[in-house]
C-alpha positions in Angstrom: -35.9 12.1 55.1 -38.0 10.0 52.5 -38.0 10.9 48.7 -41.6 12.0 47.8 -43.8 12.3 44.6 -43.4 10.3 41.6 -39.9 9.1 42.3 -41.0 7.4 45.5 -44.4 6.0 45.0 -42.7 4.5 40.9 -40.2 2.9 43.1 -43.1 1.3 45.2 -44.7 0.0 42.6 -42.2 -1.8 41.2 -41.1 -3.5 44.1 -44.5 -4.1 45.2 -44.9 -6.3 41.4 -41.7 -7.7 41.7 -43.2 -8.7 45.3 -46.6 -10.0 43.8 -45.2 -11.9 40.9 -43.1 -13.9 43.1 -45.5 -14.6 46.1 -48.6 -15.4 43.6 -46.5 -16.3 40.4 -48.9 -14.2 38.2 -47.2 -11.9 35.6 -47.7 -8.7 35.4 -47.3 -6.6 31.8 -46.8 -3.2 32.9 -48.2 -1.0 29.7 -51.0 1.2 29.6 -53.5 -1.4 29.9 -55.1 -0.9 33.5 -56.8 -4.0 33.6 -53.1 -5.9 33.6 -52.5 -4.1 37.1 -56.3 -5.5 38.8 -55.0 -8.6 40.3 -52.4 -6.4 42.0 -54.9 -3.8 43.0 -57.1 -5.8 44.6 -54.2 -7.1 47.0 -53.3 -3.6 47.7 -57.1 -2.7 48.8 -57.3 -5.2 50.9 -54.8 -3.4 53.3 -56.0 0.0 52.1 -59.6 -0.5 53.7 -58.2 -1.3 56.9 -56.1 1.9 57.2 -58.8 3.6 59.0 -58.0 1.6 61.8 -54.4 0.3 61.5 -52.4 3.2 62.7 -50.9 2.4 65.9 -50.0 -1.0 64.5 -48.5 0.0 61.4 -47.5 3.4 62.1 -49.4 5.2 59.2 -51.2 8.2 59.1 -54.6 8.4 60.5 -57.5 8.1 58.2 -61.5 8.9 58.5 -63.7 5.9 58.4 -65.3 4.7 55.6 -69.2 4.5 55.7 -69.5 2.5 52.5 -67.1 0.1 54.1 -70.1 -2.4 54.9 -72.1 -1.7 52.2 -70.4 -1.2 49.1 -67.9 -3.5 46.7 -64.8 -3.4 44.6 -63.7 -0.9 43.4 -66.2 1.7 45.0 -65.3 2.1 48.4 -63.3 5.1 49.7 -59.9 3.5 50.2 -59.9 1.1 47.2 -57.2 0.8 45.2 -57.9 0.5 40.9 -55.6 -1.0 38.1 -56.1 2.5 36.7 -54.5 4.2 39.5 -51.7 1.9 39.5 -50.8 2.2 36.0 -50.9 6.1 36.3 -48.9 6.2 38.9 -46.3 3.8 37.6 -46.3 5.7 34.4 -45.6 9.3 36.2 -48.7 10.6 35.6 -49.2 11.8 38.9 -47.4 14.5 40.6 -48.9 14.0 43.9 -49.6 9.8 44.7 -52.9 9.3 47.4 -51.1 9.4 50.7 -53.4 6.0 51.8 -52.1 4.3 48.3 -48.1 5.2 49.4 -48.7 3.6 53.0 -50.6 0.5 51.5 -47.3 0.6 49.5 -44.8 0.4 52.8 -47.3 -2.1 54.4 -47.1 -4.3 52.2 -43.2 -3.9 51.0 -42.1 -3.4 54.6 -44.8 -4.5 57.3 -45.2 -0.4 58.5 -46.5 2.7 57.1 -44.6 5.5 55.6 -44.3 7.6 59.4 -42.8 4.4 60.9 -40.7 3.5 58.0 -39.1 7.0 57.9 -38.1 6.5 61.8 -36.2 3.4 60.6 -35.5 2.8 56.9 -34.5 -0.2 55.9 -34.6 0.5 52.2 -31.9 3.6 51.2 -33.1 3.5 47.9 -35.8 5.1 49.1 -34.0 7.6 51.4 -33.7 11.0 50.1 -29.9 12.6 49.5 -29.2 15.8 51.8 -27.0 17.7 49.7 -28.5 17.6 45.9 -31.4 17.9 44.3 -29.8 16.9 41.0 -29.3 13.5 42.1 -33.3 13.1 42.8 -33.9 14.2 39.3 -31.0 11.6 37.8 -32.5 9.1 39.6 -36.3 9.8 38.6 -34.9 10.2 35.0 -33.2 6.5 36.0 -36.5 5.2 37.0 -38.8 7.2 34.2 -36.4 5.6 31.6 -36.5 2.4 32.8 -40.6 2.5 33.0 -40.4 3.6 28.9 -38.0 0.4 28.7 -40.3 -2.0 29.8 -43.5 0.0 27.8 -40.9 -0.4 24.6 -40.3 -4.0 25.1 -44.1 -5.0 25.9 -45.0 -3.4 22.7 -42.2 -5.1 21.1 -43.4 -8.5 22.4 -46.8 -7.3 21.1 -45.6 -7.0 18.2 -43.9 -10.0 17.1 -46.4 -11.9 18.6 -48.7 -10.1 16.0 -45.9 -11.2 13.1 -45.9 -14.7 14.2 -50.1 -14.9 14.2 -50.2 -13.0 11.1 -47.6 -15.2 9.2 -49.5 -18.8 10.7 -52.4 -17.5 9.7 -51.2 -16.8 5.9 -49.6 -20.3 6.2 -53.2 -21.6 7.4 -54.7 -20.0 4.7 -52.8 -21.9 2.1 -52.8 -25.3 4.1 -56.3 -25.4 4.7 -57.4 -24.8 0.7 -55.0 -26.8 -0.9 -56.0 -29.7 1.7 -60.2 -28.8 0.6 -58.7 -29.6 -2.7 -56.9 -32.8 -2.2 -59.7 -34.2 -0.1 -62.2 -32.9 -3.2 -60.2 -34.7 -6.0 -59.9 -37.9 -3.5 -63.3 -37.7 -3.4 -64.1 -37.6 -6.6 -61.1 -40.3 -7.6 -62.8 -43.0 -5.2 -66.4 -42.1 -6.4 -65.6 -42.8 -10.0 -63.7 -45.7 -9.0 -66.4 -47.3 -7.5 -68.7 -46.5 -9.7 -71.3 -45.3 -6.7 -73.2 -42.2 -5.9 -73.0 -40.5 -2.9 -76.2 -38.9 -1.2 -76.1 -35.9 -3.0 -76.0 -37.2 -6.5 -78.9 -40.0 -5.0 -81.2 -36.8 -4.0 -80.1 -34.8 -7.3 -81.7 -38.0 -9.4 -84.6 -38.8 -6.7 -85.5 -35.3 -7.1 -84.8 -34.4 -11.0 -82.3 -31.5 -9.5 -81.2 -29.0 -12.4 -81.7 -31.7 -14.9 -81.4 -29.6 -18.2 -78.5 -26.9 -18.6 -80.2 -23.4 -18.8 -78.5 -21.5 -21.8 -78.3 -17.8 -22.2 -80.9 -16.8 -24.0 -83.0 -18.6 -21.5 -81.5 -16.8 -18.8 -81.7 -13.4 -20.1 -85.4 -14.2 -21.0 -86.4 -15.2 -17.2 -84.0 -13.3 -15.1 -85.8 -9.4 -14.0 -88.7 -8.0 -12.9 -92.5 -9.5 -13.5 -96.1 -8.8 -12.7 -98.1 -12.0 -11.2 -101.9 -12.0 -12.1 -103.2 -14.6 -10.1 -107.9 -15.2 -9.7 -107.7 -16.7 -6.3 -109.6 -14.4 -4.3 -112.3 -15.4 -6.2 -112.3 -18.8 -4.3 -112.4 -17.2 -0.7 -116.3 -18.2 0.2 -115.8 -15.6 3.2 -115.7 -13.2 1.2 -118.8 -12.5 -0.3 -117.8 -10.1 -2.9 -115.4 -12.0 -4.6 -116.7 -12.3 -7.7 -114.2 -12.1 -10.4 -111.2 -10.3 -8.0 -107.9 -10.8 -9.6 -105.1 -9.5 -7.5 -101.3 -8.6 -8.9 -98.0 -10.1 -7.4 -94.7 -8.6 -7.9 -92.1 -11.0 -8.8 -88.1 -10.5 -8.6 -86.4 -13.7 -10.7 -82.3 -14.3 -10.2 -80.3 -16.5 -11.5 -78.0 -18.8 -9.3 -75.9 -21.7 -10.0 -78.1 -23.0 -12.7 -81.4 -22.5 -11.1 -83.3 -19.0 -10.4 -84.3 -17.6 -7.1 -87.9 -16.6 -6.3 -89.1 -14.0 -4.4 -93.2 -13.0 -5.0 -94.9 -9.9 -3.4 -98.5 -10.6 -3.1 -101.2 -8.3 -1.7 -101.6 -9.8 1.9 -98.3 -12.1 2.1 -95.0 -13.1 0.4 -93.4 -15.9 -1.3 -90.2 -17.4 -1.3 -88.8 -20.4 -3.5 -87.2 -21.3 -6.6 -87.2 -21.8 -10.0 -85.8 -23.9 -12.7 -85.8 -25.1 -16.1 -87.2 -28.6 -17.0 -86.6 -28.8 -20.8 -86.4 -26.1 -23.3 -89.2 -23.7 -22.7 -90.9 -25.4 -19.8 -89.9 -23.8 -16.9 -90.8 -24.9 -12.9 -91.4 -22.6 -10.2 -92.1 -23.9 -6.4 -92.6 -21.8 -3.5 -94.1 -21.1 -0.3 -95.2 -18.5 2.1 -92.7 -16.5 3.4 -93.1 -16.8 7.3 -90.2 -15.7 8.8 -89.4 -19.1 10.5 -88.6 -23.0 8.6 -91.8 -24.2 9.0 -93.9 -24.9 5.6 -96.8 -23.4 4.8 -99.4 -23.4 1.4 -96.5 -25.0 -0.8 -97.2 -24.6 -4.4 -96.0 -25.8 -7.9 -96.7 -23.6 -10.7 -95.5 -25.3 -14.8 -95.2 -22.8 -17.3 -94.8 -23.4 -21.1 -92.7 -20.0 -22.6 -94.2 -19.0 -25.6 -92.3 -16.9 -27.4 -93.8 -13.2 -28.4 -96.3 -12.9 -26.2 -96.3 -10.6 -23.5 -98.2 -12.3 -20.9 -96.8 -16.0 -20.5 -99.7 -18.1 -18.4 -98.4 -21.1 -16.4 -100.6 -23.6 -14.8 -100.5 -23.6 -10.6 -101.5 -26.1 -7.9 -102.3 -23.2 -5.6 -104.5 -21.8 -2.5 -107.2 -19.9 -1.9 -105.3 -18.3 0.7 -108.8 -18.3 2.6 -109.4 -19.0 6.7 -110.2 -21.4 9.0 -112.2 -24.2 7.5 -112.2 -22.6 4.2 -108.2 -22.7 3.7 -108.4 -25.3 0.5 -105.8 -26.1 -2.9 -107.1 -25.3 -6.0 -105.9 -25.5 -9.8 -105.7 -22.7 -11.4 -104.2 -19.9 -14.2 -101.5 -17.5 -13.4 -100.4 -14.8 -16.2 -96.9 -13.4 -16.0 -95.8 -10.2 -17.5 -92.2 -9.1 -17.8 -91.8 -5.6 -17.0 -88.0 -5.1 -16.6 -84.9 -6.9 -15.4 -82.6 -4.8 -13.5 -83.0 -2.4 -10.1 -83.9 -3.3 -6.8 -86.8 -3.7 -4.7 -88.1 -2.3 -1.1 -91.4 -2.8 0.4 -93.3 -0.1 2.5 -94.8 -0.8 5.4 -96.3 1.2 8.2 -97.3 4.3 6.4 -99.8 6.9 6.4 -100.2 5.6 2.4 -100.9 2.1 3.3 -103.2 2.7 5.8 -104.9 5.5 2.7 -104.7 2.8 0.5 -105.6 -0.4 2.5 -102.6 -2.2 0.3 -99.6 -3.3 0.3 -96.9 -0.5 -1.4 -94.1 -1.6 -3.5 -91.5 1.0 -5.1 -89.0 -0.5 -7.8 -85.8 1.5 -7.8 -84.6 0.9 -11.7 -80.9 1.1 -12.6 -81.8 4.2 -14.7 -83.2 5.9 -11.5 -86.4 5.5 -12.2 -88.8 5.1 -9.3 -91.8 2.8 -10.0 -94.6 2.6 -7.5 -97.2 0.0 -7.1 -100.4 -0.7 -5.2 -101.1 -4.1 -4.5 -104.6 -5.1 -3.4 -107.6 -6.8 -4.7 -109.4 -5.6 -7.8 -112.6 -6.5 -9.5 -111.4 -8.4 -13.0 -114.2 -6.3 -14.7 -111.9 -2.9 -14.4 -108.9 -4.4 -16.3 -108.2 -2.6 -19.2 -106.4 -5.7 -21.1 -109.0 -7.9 -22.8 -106.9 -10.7 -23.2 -105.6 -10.7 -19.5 -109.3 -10.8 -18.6 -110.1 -13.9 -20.3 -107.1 -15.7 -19.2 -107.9 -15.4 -15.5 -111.7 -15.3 -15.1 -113.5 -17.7 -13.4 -113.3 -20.4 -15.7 -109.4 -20.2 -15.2 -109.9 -21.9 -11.4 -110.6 -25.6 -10.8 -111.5 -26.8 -7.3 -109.9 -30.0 -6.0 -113.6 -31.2 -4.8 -116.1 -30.5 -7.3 -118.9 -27.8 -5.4 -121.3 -25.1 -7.0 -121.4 -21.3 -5.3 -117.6 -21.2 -4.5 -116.5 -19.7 -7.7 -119.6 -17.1 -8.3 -120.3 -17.2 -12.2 
């Protein structure tokens, strides 16, 4: 009589790895990880499938045909044998084993099924004692402990292999800096012993790069929050009621690495790009439409002169219409900027019921102070500004047009 249950089919699978790792040199890791038993599985189901009509040869018991045979793959036909049944049967999780995964088992171990093997066992170990029950237990307990062994010594493995990564990585950590720094200072050793530039400090002089040393005040002055007043839509001949239209932008100004970043919120598009100081009180600001892609489109260079005590600071723009088609032209003209604040953050909304109310683009700046500022940008006729002096600054006569022509800008 044959031992049965988890004793017998634990005992299969072990031989039937020790088997497989021999005949196909592929190592098996027996812990809870099913897909380390697939290789082995897929073996196994290729003798499974056949059961239905290997009985007389191998002396198994009968089994149904499948009618997926034909049709369907690994691992979803009816005698196929998973990594995850493996490793739950190995592990004892299973009180009663498939009977077609126990005679794959002896088919493969043995060349016969379970019914012939038990006629003529040539393995005792897997012969059943007549006279105590305690000695099946003991020897389940044997081969339980022995299972929890090799789980304990895979996760051991695991975990030194962990150690080891986790120490060469600290190692790499420190190796790879200190030689970034050697290589830097080697660098900069053989570029002042030469004497030479390299392409960086060629492009930084080509291109007056951060030329003048932007001091505190400076940045406290520039850095925030600032409303854009720009007359441009009054240069648009397809629209015919553009006469004096002023629009607002909303500007966010950081500072980075001796330079300020330059983000502009305008009524029908964005802009991103840069700004920087040129001497004391003459600031540069360059940008471009923000288009969600590298390409370059309606550059522009604005030079401003700070003037101290003024709210609205004007700078002087190479600029855009911003018009279509055959009417898409530069212009000169007069931009006034008004600081408004210079902390919070600010998020755009789109794809409202109040932008569609509006016919505008909506704007909320969240203030450190949680404050919630709202604005509507859109074109506005100049005439309904409430500021005198922003009126003047950015009527018509603020726009020049780079080919002199009457009826453009409507006076």
């Amino acid at each position: 009589m044959l031992k049965r249950g988890k004793e017998e089919i634990i005992y299969l699978l072990n031989k039937c790895i020790e088997k497989f790792q021999l005949e196909t040199g592929k190592s098996v890791i027996q812990n809870t990880n099913r897909k380390n038993y697939e290789a082995l599985a897929i073996q196994l189901s290729e003798i499974s499938n056949l059961l239905p009509s290997t009985n007389e040869k191998f002396g198994h018991a009968i089994y149904e045909p499948d009618p997926q045979f034909n049709i369907a793959n690994y691992p979803f036909r009816k005698y196929d044998i998973t990594g995850g049944q493996i490793k739950d049967a190995l592990m004892g999780l299973v009180a009663n084993p498939r009977s077609f995964l126990i005679d794959t088992c002896y088919i493969y171990l043995y060349g016969v099924g379970r019914q012939a093997f038990e006629l003529n066992p040539v393995d005792i170990s897997l012969v059943a004692s007549e006279n105590s029950e305690s000695e099946s237990k003991d020897s389940y307990s044997i081969i339980t402990e022995n299972q929890q062994l090799k789980l304990k010594l895979a996760s051991l493995v695991k975990e030194t292999d962990k150690k080891i990564f986790n120490r060469l990585r600290f190692y790499r950590m420190i190796f790879i800096p200190l030689c970034v720094c050697l290589l830097i200072g080697g660098i900069y050793f053989w570029k002042k012993q030469n004497e030479s530039f390299t392409a960086l400090d060629t492009i930084t002089k080509d291109f007056n790069i951060l030329p003048y040393r932007v001091k505190a005040s400076e940045k406290e002055h520039i850095e925030g929050i600032w409303l854009c007043y720009t007359g441009s839509p009054q240069a648009r001949p397809s629209d015919p009621n553009r006469y004096h239209k002023v629009v607002a932008n909303l500007v966010e100004i950081k500072y980075k690495d001796g330079y300020f970043t330059y983000y502009r919120y305008g009524a029908g598009f964005n802009h991103t790009g840069y700004v920087q100081f040129e001497s004391p009180n003459v600031l540069s600001i360059h940008s471009r439409i923000m288009n969600g892609s590298n390409k370059t489109e309606y550059p522009r260079h604005s030079l401003m002169s700070l003037t101290k005590n003024n709210k609205f600071q004007t700078s002087i723009s190479a600029s855009w219409n911003f018009d279509a088609g055959n009417n898409k032209r530069i212009i000169g003209i007069r931009e006034v900027y008004e600081k408004i604040g210079k902390d919070g953050r600010i998020e755009e909304i789109i794809n409202t019921p109040a932008n569609a109310s509006c016919q505008c683009k909506i704007i909320k700046w969240y203030q450190e102070n949680n404050d919630v500022q709202t604005f509507y940008l859109k074109n506005t006729i100049l005439d309904s500004a409430k500021n005198i002096q922003l009126s003047q600054l950015i009527d018509d006569n603020s726009i020049l047009l780079k080919d002199p022509e009457t009826g453009v800008v409507i006076h």
